[in-house]
C-alpha positions in Angstrom: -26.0 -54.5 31.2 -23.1 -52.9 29.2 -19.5 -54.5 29.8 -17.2 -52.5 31.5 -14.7 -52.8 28.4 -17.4 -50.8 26.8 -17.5 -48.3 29.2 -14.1 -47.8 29.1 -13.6 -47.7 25.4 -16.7 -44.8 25.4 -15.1 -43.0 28.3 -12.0 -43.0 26.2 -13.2 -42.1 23.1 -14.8 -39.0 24.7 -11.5 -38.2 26.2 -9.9 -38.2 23.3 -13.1 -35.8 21.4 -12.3 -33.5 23.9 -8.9 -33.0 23.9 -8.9 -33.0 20.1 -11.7 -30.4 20.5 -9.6 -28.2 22.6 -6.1 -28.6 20.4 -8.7 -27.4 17.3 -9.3 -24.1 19.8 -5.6 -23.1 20.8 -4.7 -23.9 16.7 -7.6 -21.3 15.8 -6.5 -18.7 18.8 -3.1 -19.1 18.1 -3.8 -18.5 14.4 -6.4 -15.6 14.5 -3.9 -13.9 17.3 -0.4 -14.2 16.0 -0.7 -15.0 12.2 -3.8 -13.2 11.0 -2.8 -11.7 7.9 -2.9 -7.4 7.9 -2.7 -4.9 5.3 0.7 -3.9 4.2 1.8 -0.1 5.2 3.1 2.4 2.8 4.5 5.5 4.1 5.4 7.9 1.5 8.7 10.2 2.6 9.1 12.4 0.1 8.2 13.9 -3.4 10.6 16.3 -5.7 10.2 17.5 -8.7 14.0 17.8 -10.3 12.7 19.5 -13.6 9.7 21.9 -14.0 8.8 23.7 -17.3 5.7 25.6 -18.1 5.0 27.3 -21.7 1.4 28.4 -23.1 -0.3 27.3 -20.0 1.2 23.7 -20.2 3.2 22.2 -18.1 6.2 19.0 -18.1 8.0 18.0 -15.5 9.6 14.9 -13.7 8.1 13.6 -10.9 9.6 11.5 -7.9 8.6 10.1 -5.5 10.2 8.1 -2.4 8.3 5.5 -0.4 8.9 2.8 1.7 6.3 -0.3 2.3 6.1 -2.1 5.2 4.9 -6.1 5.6 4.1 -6.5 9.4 3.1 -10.1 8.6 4.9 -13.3 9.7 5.0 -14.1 6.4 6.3 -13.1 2.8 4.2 -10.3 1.0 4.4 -11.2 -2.6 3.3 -8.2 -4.6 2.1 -7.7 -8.3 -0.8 -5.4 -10.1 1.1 -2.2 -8.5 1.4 1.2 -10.0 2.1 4.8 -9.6 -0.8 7.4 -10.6 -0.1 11.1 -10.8 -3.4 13.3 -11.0 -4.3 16.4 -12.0 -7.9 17.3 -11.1 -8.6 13.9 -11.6 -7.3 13.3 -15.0 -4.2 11.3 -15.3 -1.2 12.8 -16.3 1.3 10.1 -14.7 1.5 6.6 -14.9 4.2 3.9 -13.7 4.1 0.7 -13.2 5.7 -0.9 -9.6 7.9 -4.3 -10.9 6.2 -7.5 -9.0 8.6 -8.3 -6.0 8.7 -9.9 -2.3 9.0 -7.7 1.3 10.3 -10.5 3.8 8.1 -11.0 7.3 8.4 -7.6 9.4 10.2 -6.0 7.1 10.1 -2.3 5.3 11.6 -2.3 1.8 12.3 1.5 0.6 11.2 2.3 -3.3 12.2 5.3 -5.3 9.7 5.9 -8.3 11.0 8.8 -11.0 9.3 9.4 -14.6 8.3 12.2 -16.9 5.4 13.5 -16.9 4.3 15.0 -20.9 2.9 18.1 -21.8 -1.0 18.6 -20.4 -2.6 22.2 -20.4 -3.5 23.6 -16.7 -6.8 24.5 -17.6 -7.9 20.7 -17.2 -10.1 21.7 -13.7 -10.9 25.2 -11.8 -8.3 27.7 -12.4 -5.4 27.6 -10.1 -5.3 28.4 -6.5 -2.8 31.1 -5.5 -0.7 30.0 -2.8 0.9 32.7 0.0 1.8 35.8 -1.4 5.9 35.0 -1.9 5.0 32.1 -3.8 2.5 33.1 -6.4 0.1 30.5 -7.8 0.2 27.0 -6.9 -1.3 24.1 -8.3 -2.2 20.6 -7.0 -1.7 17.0 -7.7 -2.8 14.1 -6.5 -0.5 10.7 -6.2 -2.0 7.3 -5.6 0.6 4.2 -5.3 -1.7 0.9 -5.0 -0.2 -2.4 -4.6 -1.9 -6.2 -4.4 -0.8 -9.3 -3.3 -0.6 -12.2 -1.4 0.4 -13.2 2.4 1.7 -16.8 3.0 1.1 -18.0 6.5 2.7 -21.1 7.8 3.3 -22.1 4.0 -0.3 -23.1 4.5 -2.7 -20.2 3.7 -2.5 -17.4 1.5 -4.2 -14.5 1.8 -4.7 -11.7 -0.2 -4.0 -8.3 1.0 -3.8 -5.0 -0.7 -1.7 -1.3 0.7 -2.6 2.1 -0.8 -1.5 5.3 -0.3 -2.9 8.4 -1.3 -1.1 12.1 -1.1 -2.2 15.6 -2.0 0.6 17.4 -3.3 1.0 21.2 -3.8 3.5 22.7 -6.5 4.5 26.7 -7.2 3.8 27.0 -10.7 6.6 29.3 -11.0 9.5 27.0 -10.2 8.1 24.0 -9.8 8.9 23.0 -6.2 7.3 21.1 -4.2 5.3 23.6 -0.8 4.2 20.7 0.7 2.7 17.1 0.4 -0.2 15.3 2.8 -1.0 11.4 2.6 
C-alpha cells in the first residue's frame, strides 16, 4: 500500500499540471485576442498632378500622391522593401522608392510621395477613352504603394506583415487634372 506522503506529493503534482495547463491557455487567449498581429492600413487621400505636358502623343508630368498608413498593432511596424508604382496599361512609367521607417502602436503616420514621371508615348495600350463631353479624352493610370515589414509583439515575437494599396486614377489629357481616383 502506497504512503500517504506519496499520495500527497501525486495529488500535488497534478495540481500544479493543471494550473500550469490553464495559465498556458489564458497566455495563448490573451495572445491570439489582444496581440495578434494585423495587416497595416493604407488609405490613400489624394493624388495631383502639379505639371502636365503632352507633345507628339507623349506625355510628362509630375505625379503626387498623399497617403497615410495606419499600424493598428500593439506594437511598432518597422517597414522596409516599399515603393511607389505608377502604371500605364500595365507598363511602368513611375517608380519611387518609400525610405525604411517605424509607425508607433495605433498610430497613422501621413506620407506625401512627388516625382516626375519622363516622356512615354500614349499609344502603349488601347487608344484612349473619352471621358464626358466637357472634358475630352481622358486617360488612366494605375498607382500601387506596397510596403513590408515586421510587427514586434511583447518584444517577444515578430511577425511579418505587409499593407498595399492599389488606385485607379483617371486624368483629362488636355490639362492634365486629375477627374477622379478609386482605391
Amino acid at each position: 500500500m502506497a504512503k500517504p506522503e506519496n499520495r500527497t506529493n501525486l495529488a500535488s503534482c497534478f495540481v500544479a499540471t493543471i494550473f500550469l495547463i490553464f495559465i498556458l491557455i489564458v497566455v495563448f487567449l490573451v495572445y491570439f485576442t489582444l496581440f495578434k498581429p494585423q495587416d497595416p492600413k493604407i488609405v490613400v487621400s489624394a493624388v495631383q498632378i502639379p505639371s502636365f505636358s503632352t507633345s507628339n502623343g507623349t506625355a510628362n508630368f509630375t505625379f503626387s500622391q498623399y497617403a497615410s498608413v495606419r499600424n493598428p498593432n500593439r506594437g511598432t511596424f518597422s517597414h522596409y522593401d516599399s515603393s511607389l508604382q505608377l502604371l500605364y496599361h500595365g507598363t511602368q512609367v513611375g517608380f519611387m522608392f518609400v525610405p525604411a521607417g517605424k509607425i508607433a502602436a495605433g498610430r497613422t503616420q501621413y506620407m506625401a510621395a512627388t516625382f516626375t514621371v519622363q516622356s512615354f508615348p500614349l499609344g502603349l495600350g488601347p487608344p484612349t477613352v473619352n471621358g464626358p463631353s466637357n472634358v475630352g479624352p481622358t486617360m488612366e493610370m494605375e498607382s500601387k504603394i506596397e510596403m513590408a515589414g515586421r510587427v514586434r509583439v511583447l518584444h517577444l515575437f515578430s511577425h511579418h506583415v505587409e499593407a498595399k494599396a492599389e488606385c485607379r486614377v483617371l486624368v483629362a489629357l488636355i490639362d492634365g487634372s486629375v477627374l477622379g481616383f478609386r482605391c
